[in-house]
Structures are given as structure tokens and as C-alpha cells.
C-alpha positions in Angstrom: -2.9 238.8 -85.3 -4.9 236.4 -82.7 -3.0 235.5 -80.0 -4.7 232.5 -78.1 -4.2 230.5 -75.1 -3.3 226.6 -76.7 -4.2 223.5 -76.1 -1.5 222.2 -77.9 -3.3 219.7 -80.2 -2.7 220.8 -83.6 -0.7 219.4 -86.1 0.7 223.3 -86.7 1.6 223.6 -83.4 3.7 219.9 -83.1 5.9 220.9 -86.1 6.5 224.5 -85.1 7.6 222.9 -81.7 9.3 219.9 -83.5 11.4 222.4 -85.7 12.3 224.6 -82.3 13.7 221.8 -81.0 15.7 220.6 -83.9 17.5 223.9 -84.4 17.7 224.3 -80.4 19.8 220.7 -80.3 21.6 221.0 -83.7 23.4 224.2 -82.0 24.3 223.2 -78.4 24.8 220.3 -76.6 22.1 218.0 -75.2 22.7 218.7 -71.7 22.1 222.3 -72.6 19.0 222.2 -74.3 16.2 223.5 -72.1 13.4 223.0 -74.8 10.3 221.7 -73.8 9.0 219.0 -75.8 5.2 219.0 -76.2 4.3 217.1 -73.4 6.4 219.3 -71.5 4.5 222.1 -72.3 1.1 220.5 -70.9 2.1 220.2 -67.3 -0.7 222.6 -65.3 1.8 224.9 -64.8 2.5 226.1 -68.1 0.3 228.0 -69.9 0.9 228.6 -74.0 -0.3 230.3 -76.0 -0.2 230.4 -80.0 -0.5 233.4 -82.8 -2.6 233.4 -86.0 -3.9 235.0 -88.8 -5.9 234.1 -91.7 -5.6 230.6 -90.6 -1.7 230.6 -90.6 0.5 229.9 -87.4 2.6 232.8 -86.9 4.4 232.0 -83.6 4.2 230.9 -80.2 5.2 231.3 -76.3 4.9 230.3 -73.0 5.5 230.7 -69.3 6.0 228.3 -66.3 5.0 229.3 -62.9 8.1 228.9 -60.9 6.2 230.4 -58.0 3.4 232.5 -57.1 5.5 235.5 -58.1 8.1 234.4 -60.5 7.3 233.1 -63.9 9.9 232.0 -66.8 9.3 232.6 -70.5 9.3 229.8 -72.6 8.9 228.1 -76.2 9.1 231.8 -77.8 9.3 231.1 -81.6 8.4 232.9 -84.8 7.5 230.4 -88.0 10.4 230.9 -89.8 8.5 232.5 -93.0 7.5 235.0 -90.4 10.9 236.1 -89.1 11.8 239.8 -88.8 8.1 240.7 -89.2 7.3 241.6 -85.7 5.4 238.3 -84.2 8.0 237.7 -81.7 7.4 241.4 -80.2 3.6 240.9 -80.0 4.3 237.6 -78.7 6.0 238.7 -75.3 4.0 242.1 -75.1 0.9 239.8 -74.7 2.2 237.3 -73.0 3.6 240.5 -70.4 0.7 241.6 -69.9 -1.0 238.5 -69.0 2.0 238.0 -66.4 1.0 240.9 -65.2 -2.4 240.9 -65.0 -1.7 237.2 -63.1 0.1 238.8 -60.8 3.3 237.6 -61.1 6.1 240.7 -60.1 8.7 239.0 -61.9 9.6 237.2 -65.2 12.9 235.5 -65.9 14.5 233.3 -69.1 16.8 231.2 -70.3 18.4 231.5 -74.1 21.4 230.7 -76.0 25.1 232.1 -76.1 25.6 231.7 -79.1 25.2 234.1 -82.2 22.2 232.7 -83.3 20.5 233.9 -80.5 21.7 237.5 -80.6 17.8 238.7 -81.9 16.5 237.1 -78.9 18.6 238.5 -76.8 18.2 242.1 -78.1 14.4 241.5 -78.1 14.7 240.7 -74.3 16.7 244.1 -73.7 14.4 246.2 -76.0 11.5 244.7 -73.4 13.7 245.9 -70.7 15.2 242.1 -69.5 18.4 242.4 -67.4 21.4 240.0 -67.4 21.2 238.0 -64.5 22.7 234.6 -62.9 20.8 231.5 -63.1 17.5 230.8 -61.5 15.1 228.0 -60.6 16.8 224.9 -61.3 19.5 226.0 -64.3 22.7 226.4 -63.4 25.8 228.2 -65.1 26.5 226.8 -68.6 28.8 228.4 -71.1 25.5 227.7 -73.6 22.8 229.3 -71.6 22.1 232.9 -71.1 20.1 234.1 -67.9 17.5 237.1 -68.0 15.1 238.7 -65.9 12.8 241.6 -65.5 10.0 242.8 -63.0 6.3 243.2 -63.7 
């Protein structure tokens, strides 16, 4: 697997993005979709980055400087005909480590309540994410999940 810093220009990329946000506002409310849409995700702040192999888009994620210690994760998403195969997990350990080696001391998220995100949410825990209040500008919603970790 490649994992690449994005520039967010490919067709691939769009419709992996276009079908995140799809399934993120067909199961909660408007209001309480956090998403970014692709311009979202160009803003200097962000940085995203994209997986690959042979050609194929695997997955992708993201994070937003909050400040110059605090990062959020966002836009993590497997292809769905690579689900369960272990993208997601390479995903955040690179994206981790280039936290890390930014410098950032902590990293914090946002996910869903619901059922659907339950692999997320064990992912986060496997990587050592606590359950925390919200952070940066979210605030409590009965759709949103809050977690957090230091680097």
C-alpha cells in the first residue's frame, strides 16, 4: 500500500469523498454531519492524504490543525470493496505518525453514535483514543461521538 499526501484532484478521490458523504447524511441529521466536502478538505490547514495499490484507491484520511498542538482526524474512509481488509488501520498508523513527527501532542475526533459506526469506534480504542467531551468548535449532539489521544 502507498500512502500519499493528496491533492485532491482525481476523479477516484471526488467519488470516494462523494459516497462518504452520502452514507454520512443518509444516517444522521444535517445539522450533525461534520463531513467535509472536497473543498473543505483544501483549506491550508488540512492535509490529506490518499492510499493505493496497483493503481486502485484503497482509502483515505485527513487531519486539521486546530492549533499548533492539537490536530483532529478527518475524512477516514476505506473503499467499500476494501472493508475489513486492514486499510483503515494503516490509514491512521501513518497518518499518527506524521502527527507526530509534526509535532502535534495531541489528536482528537469526531464520529457517529450510531451502530454503524461501532468499527470506527473500536478502531479508535484499539489505537488507544479515549472518550472525551467535545472540542474545538462541536458541541454535544446525541449523533456525534468525541475522542482523543496524545502523541
Amino acid at each position: 500500500m502507498n500512502i500519499i499526501i493528496d491533492d485532491l484532484n482525481g476523479p477516484e478521490v471526488a467519488d470516494l469523498l462523494n459516497e462518504h458523504l452520502r452514507d454520512m447524511f443518509a444516517g444522521s441529521p444535517p445539522e450533525s454531519v461534520h463531513a467535509l466536502d472536497l473543498e473543505g478538505l483544501k483549506k491550508p490547514e488540512i492535509t490529506f492524504w490518499s492510499a493505493w495499490e496497483n493503481g486502485e484507491l484503497l482509502g483515505c484520511g485527513a487531519i486539521k490543525e486546530l492549533d499548533s498542538e492539537h490536530v483532529e482526524l478527518k475524512s477516514m474512509r476505506t473503499a467499500s470493496r476494501h472493508l475489513r481488509k486492514g486499510v483503515a488501520k494503516q490509514i491512521l498508523e501513518h497518518i499518527l505518525a506524521q502527527a507526530k513527527e509534526r509535532g502535534y501532542k495531541r489528536i482528537s475526533l469526531e464520529t457517529g453514535s450510531q451502530e454503524s459506526f461501532e468499527p470506527a469506534r473500536k478502531l479508535y480504542e484499539r489505537f488507544g483514543f479515549d472518550y472525551c467531551g467535545p472540542f474545538g468548535d462541536y458541541v454535544l449532539d446525541p449523533y456525534s461521538v468525541f475522542m482523543t489521544r496524545t502523541l
